[in-house]
C-alpha positions in Angstrom: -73.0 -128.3 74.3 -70.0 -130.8 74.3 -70.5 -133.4 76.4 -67.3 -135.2 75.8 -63.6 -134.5 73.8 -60.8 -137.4 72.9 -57.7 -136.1 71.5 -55.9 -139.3 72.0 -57.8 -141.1 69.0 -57.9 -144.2 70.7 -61.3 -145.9 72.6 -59.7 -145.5 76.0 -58.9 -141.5 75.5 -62.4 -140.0 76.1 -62.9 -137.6 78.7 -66.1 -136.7 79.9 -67.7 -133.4 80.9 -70.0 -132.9 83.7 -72.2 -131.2 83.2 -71.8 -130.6 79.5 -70.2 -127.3 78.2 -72.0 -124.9 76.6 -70.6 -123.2 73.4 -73.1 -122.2 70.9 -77.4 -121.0 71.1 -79.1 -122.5 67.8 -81.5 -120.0 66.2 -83.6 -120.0 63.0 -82.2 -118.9 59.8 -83.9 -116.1 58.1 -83.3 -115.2 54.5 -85.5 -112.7 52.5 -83.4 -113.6 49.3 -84.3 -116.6 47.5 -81.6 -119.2 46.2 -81.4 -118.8 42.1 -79.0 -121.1 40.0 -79.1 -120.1 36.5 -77.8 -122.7 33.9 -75.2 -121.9 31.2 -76.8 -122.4 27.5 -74.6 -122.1 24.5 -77.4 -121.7 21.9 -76.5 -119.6 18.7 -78.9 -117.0 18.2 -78.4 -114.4 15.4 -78.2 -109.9 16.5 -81.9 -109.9 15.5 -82.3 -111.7 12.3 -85.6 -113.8 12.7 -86.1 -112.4 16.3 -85.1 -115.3 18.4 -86.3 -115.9 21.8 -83.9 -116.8 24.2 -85.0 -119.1 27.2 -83.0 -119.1 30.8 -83.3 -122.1 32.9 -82.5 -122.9 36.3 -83.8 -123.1 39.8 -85.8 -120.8 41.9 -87.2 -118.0 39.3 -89.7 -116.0 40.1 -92.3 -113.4 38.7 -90.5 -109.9 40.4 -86.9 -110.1 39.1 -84.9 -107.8 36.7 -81.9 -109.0 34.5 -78.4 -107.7 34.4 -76.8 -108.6 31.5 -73.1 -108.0 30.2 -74.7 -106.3 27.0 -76.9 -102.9 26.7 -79.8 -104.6 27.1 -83.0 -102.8 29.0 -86.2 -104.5 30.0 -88.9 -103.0 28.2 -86.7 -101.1 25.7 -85.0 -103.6 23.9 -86.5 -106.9 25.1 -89.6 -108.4 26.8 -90.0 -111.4 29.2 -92.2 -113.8 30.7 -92.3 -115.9 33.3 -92.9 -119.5 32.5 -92.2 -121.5 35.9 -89.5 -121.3 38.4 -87.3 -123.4 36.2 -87.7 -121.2 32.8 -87.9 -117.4 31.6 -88.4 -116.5 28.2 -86.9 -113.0 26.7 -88.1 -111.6 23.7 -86.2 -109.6 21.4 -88.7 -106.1 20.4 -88.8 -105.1 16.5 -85.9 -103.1 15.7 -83.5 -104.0 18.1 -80.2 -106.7 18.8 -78.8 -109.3 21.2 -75.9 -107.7 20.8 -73.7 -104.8 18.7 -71.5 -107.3 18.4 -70.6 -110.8 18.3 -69.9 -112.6 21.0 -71.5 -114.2 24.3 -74.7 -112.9 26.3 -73.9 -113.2 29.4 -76.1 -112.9 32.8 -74.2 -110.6 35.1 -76.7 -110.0 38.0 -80.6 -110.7 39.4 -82.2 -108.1 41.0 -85.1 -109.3 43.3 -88.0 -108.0 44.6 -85.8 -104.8 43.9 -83.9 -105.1 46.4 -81.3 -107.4 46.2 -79.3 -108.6 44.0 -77.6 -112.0 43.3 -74.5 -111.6 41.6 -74.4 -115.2 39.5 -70.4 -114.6 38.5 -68.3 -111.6 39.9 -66.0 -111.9 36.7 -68.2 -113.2 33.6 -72.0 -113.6 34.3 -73.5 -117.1 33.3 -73.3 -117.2 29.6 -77.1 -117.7 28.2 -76.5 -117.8 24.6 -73.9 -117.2 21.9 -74.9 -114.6 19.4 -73.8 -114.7 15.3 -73.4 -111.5 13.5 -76.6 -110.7 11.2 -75.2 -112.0 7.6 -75.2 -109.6 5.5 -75.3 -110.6 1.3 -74.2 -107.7 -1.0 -75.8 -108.0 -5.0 -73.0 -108.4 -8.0 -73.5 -108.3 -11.5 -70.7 -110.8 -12.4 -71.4 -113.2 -15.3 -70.3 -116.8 -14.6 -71.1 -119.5 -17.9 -73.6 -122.3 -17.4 -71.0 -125.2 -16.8 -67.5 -124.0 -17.5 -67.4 -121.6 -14.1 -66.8 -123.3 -11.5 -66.5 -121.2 -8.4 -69.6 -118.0 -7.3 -68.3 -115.7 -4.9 -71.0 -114.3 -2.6 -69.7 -111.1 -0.9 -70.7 -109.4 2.6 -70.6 -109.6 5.6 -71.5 -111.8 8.9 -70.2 -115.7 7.4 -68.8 -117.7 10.1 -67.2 -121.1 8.6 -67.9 -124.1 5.9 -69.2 -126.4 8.1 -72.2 -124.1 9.7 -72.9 -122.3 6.4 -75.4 -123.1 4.4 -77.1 -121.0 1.0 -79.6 -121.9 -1.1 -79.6 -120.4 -4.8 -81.8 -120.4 -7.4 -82.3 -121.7 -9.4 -79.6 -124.5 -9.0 -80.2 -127.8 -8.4 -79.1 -128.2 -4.2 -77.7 -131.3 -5.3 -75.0 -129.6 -7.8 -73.3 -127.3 -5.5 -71.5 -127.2 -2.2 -70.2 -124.2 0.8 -66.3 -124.6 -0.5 -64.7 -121.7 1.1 -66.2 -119.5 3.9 -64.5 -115.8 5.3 -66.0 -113.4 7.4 -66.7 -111.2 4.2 -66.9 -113.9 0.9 -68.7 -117.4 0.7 -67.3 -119.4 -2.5 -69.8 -122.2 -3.9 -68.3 -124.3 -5.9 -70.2 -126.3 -8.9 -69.6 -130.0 -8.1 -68.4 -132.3 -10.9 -71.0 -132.9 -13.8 -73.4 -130.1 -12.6 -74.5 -127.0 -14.1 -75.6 -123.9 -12.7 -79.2 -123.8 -14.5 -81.5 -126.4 -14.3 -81.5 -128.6 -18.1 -84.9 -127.1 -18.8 -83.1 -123.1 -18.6 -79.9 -124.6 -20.2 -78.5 -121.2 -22.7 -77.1 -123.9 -25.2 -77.3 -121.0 -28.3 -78.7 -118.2 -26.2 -77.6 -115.0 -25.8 -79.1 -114.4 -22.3 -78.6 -113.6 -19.0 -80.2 -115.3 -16.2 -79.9 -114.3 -13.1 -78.2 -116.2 -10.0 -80.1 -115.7 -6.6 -79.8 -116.5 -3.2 -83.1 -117.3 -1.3 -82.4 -118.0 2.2 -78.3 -118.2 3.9 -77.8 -120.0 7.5 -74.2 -119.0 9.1 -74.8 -121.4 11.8 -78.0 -120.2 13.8 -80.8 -121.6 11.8 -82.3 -121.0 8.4 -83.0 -117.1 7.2 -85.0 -116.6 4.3 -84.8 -113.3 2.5 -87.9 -111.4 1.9 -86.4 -110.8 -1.4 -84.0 -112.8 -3.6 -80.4 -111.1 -3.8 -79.2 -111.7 -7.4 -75.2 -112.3 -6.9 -74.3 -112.7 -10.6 -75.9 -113.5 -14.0 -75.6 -117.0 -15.7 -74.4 -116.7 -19.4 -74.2 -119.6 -22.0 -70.6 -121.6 -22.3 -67.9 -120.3 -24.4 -67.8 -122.4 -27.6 -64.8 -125.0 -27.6 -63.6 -123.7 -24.4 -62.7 -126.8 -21.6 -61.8 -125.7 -18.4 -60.1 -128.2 -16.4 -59.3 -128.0 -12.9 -57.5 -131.8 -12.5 -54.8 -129.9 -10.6 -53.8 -131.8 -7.4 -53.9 -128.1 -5.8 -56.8 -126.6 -7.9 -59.3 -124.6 -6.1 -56.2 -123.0 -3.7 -56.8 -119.6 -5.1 -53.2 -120.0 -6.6 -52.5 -120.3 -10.3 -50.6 -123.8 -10.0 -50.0 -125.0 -14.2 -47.0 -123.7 -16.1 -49.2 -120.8 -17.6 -48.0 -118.6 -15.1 -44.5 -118.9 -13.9 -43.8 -119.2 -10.4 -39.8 -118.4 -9.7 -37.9 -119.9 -6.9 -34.5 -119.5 -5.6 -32.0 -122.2 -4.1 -30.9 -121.8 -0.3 -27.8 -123.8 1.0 -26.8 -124.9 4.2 -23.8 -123.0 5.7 -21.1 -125.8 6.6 -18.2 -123.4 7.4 -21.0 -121.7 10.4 -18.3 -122.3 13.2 -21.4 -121.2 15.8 -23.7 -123.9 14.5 -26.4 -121.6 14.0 -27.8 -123.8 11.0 -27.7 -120.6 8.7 -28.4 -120.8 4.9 -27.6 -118.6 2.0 -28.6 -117.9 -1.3 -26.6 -119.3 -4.2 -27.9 -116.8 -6.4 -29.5 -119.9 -8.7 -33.1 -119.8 -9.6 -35.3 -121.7 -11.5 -38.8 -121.9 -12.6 -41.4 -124.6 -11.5 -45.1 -125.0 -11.7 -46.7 -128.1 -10.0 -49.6 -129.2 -12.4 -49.5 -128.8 -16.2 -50.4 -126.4 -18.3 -54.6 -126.0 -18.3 -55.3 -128.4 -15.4 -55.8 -125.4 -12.7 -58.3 -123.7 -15.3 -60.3 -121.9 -12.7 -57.4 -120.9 -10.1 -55.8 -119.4 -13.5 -58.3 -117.0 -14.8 -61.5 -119.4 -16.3 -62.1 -119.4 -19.6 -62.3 -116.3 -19.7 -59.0 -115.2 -18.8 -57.4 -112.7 -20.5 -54.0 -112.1 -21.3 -51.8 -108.9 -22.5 -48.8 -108.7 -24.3 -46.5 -106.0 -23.6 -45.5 -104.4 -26.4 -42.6 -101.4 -26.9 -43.7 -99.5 -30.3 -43.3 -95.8 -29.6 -45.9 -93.4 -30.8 -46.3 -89.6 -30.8 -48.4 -88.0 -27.9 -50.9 -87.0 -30.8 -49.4 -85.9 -34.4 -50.6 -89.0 -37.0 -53.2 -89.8 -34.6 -51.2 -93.2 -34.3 -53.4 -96.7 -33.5 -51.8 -98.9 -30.5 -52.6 -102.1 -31.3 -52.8 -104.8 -28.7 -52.0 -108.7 -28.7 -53.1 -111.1 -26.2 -55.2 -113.9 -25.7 -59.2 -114.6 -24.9 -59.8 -110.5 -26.1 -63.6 -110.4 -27.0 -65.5 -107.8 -28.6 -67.3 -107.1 -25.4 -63.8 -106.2 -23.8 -63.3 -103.0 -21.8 -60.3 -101.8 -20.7 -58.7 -99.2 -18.7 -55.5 -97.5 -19.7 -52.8 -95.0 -17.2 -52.7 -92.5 -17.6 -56.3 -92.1 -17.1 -57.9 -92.0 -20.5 -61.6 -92.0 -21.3 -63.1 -94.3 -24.2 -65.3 -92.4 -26.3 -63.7 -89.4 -24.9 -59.7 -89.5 -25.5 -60.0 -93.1 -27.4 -62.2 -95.8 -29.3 -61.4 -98.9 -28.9 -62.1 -101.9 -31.8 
């Protein structure tokens, strides 16, 4: 009922109703549908590597509700869950399955409770509930890196997310000798710091002739530690070449660009169009060029090749397609005994060829 209305705004405006008017009947409010806030949570969990629980909290939970989620995800198929209190739930991940095909959020869509209604918690997005990582994914290599003079391992696969999350552990290196440098979604370089070797001293292959392998025991891409069940070998550690330095004291070293004067990098001079009447600031070419490399010759060791870079000349001598049975002969640098090349048209050593 109102009893009384001022409009004016001032003590003196009131106008009183008698008897009061009616305008409303109060009744009591009946809802069958609880109130649920769910929390957002941006946890990283991986697909399924280490099965990771992921716990939803947030107000009003209880023990007869089914999930909705923005993923293919069914209750009983691909994940458990249990009530802890009306503040938390707990799903589990079952054997076999994932978060996720993807990467990308896990949202919550939808309640459903008592089944029979639901609680739409965001018409557009859902409540995110956790973030989920790609499962990494390591691939084996047989590459060969030497003891001290390589200074970069690549680790190819899949699933790496960036430097500062990443985190590998080889053996058997010394932790304290090597460091995440680089990090794409399919190659982790680990680069050897300064001073350190890639064997410990008691393995060192000074006048040694063998291989040792280079293994990675556990990886973390940002979502906690995984160790493998099994050591991935991702190269083979040989001895260092004898009276080989390789120095990488190149301002831009590391850059995956050859930067010393062993490989020459061309440029060509632009000038600034004077007579453009539009002043369009437009340049062209004076035809000039000039050759330029930022670091000298054998600082950017690794960026250039390694030690073991190898290096052919070309070389013009003609030779018959087979009468004289004719040697080629070929110059470079850093050819070993070891070396194996491959030659277009597509010739088979041992085959079409030996090679000495």
């Amino acid at each position: 009922q109102v009893s009384a209305i001022n409009t004016r705004g001032d003590v003196d405006g009131w106008v009183q109703f008698y008897p009061p008017v009616h305008i409303a009947d109060i009744v009591e409010v009946i809802s069958t549908t609880p109130v649920i806030q769910v929390f957002p949570s941006a946890r990283l969990i991986y697909q399924s590597c280490n099965y990771q629980n992921i716990a939803i909290n947030g107000i009003g939970f209880i023990r007869n509700m089914a999930f909705v989620f923005n993923s293919d995800l069914t209750e009983g198929v691909d994940y458990n869950w249990d009530f802890e209190n009306s503040n938390t739930v707990i799903l589990t991940l079952k054997y076999g399955m994932k978060w996720r095909e993807d990467a990308g959020d896990l949202s919550l869509i939808s309640i459903l409770v008592d089944n029979t209604n639901y609680i739409i918690l965001n018409q557009n997005y859902g409540i995110r509930v956790a973030i989920v990582l790609l499962d990494p994914v390591i691939m084996p290599s047989d590459r060969l890196y030497h003891e001290t003079q390589s200074k970069l391992v690549s680790i190819k696969g899949s699933g790496f997310t960036y430097v500062s999350a990443c985190k590998i552990t080889l053996r058997p290196t010394m932790t304290s000798y090597y460091k995440v440098f680089k990090v794409t979604n399919d190659d982790i370089e680990i680069q050897l710091s300064s001073g350190g070797a890639w064997l410990p001293s008691f393995l060192s292959l000074v006048n040694d002739d063998r291989r040792i392998p280079l293994q990675v025991t556990s990886i973390d891409t940002g979502a906690g530690e995984i160790s493998l069940p099994e050591p991935i070998t991702i190269g083979y550690i040989i001895k260092d070449k004898d009276g080989a330095v390789c120095d990488d004291s190149c301002e831009f070293a590391f850059d995956g660009v050859c930067d010393d004067s062993s490989v020459s990098n061309s440029y060509t001079s632009f000038i600034y169009d004077s007579s453009d009447i539009n002043n369009n600031g437009d340049y062209y070419s004076s035809g000039d060029s000039y050759s330029s490399s930022p670091c000298v010759e054998g600082t950017d060791c690794t960026d250039c090749g390694g030690v073991d870079k190898v290096t052919i000349f070309p070389n013009s001598t003609n030779i018959y397609q087979s009468i004289l049975h004719q040697s080629i002969f070929i110059y470079g640098t850093g050819l070993e005994s070891n070396l194996s090349i491959s030659l277009e048209p597509s010739l088979k050593i041992g085959i079409d060829y030996q090679l000495e």
